[in-house]
C-alpha positions as CSV (number, residue, x, y, z in Angstrom):
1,X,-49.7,-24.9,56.2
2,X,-49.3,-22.5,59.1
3,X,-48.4,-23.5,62.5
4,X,-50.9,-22.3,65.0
5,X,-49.3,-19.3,67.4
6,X,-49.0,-20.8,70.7
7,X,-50.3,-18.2,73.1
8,X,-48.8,-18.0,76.9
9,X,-50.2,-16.5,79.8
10,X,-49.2,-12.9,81.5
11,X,-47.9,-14.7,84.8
12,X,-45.9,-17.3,82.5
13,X,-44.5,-14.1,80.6
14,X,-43.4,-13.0,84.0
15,X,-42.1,-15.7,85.5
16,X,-39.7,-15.6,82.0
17,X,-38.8,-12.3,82.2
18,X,-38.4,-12.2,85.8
19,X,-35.7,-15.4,85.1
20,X,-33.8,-12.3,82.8
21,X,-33.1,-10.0,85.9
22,X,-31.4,-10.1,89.0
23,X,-30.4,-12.5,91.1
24,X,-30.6,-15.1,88.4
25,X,-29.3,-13.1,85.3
26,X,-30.6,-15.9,82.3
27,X,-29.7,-15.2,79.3
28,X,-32.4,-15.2,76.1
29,X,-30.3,-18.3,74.6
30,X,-30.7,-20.5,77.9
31,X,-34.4,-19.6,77.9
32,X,-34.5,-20.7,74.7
33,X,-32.5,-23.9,75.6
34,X,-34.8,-24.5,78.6
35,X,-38.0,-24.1,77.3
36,X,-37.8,-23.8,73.5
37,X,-39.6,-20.5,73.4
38,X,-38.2,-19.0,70.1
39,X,-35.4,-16.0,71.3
40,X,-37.6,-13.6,69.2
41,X,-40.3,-14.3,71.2
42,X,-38.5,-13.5,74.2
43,X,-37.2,-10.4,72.7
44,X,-40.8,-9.5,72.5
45,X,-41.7,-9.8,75.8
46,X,-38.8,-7.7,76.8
47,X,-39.2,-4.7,74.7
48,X,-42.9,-4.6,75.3
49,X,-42.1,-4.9,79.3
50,X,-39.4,-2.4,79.0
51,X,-41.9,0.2,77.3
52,X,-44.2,-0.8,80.6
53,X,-41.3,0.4,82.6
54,X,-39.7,-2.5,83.9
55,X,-35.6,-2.5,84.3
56,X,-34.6,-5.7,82.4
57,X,-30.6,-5.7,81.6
58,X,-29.6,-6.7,78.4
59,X,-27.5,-10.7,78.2
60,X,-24.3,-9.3,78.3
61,X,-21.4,-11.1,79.8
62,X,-19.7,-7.7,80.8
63,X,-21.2,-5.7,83.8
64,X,-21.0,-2.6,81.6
65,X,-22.7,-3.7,78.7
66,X,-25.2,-5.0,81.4
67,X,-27.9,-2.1,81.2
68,X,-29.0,0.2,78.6
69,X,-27.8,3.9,78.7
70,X,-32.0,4.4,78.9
71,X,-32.2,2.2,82.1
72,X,-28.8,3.7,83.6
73,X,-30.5,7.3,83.8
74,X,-34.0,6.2,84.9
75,X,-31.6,4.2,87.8
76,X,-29.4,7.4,88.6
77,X,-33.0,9.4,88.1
78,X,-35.0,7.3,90.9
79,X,-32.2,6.8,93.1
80,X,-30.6,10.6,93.4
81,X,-32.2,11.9,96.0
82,X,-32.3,8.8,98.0
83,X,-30.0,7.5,101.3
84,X,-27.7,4.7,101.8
85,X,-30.5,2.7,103.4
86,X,-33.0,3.5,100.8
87,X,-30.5,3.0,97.9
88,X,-29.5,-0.6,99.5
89,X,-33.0,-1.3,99.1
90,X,-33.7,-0.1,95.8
91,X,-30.3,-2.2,94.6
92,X,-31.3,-5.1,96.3
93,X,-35.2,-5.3,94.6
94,X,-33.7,-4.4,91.0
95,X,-30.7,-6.6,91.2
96,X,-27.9,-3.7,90.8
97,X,-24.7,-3.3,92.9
98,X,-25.0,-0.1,94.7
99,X,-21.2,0.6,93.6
100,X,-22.6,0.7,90.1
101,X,-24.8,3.4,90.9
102,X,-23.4,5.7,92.8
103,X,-20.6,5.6,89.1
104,X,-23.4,6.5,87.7
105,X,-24.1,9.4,89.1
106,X,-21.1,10.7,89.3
107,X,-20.7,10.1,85.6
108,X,-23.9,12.4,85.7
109,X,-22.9,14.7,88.0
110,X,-19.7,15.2,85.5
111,X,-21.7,15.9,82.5
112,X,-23.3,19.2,83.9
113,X,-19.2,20.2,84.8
114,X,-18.4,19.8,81.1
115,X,-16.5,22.7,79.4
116,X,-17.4,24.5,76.7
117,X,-14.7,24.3,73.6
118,X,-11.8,27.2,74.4
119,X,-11.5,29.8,71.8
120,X,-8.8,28.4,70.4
121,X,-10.8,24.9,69.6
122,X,-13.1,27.2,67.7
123,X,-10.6,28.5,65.7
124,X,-9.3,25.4,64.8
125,X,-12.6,24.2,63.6
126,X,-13.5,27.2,62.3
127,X,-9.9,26.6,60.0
128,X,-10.9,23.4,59.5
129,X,-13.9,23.8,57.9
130,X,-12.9,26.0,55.7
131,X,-10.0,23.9,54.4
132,X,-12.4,21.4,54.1
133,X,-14.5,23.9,52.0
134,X,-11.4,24.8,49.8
135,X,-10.7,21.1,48.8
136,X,-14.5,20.2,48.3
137,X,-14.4,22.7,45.4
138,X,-10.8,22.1,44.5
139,X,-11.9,18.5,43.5
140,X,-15.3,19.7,41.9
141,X,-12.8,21.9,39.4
142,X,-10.4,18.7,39.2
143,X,-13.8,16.4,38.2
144,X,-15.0,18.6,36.0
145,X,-11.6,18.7,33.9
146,X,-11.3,15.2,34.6
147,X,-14.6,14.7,32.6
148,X,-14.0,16.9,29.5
149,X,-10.7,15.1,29.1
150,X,-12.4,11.5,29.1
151,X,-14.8,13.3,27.2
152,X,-12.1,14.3,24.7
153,X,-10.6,11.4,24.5
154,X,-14.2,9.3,23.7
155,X,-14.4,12.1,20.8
156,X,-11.1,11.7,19.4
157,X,-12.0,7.5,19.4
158,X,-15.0,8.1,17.6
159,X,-13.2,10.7,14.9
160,X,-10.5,8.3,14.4
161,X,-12.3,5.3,13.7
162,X,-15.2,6.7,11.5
163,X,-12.5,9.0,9.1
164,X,-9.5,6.5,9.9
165,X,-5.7,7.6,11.3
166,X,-4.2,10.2,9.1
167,X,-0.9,8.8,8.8
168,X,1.6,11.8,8.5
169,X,3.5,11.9,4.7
């Protein structure tokens, strides 16, 4: 017999997920612990808040694993254009350090300063490949005579036992 589904309210949702963020950083597991609300559940809740837009970090213990690379460039996204002030504030409501942030974007600011390969890194690949190419085909040729000679040998088995050994006089 199925167990009814227990059904919660939208400001009881929130008032879970909100428990998730900043300042007070719960994990899923004490949740669960608290209130016995099954962790899937929970993981519910958050992906379906997440795809609403809201910045929930994930339960890791380290502050790098803290939010998704998703929610890092909405963050650096929002808060690009703003001032100190402003950026206090917007750390302060979502729970971030404005350290953290300001990483961020020079992270991003690094990615648009990114090389292209040198000539001689093409090359290289380029050389690469097509020693890579060579010894594909090199051990296609080395299967193929690997399979006749099984082959061979499966024949001569067969020969042998159905005419017998000829013994030599």
């Amino acid at each position: 017999m199925m167990t009814p589904r227990k059904r919660y309210s939208r400001d009881f949702k929130d008032s879970i997920l909100r428990q998730l963020k900043p300042p007070v950083n719960k994990t899923v597991n004490e949740i669960h612990a608290e209130t016995g609300i099954p962790g899937s559940t929970i993981y519910t809740w958050i992906s379906k808040a997440r795809k609403e837009g809201q910045l929930i970090p994930n339960s890791s213990p380290s502050n790098e694993d803290k939010w998704r690379k998703e929610d890092k460039a909405r963050i650096v996204i929002e808060t690009y254009t703003m001032n100190e002030q402003e950026l206090g504030e917007y750390c302060r409501k979502h729970g971030l350090y404005s350290t953290d942030v300001k990483r961020w974007h020079r992270i991003f600011d690094s990615s648009f300063n990114a090389k292209r390969p040198s000539k001689e890194l093409e090359q290289e690949l380029k050389a690469q490949k097509d020693e890579n190419k060579r010894l594909t085909k090199e051990l296609k040729y080395k299967e193929k005579a690997l399979a006749e000679a099984a082959a061979l040998l499966v024949l001569k088995k067969k020969t042998d036992s159905i005419w017998g050994v000829l013994e030599a006089e």
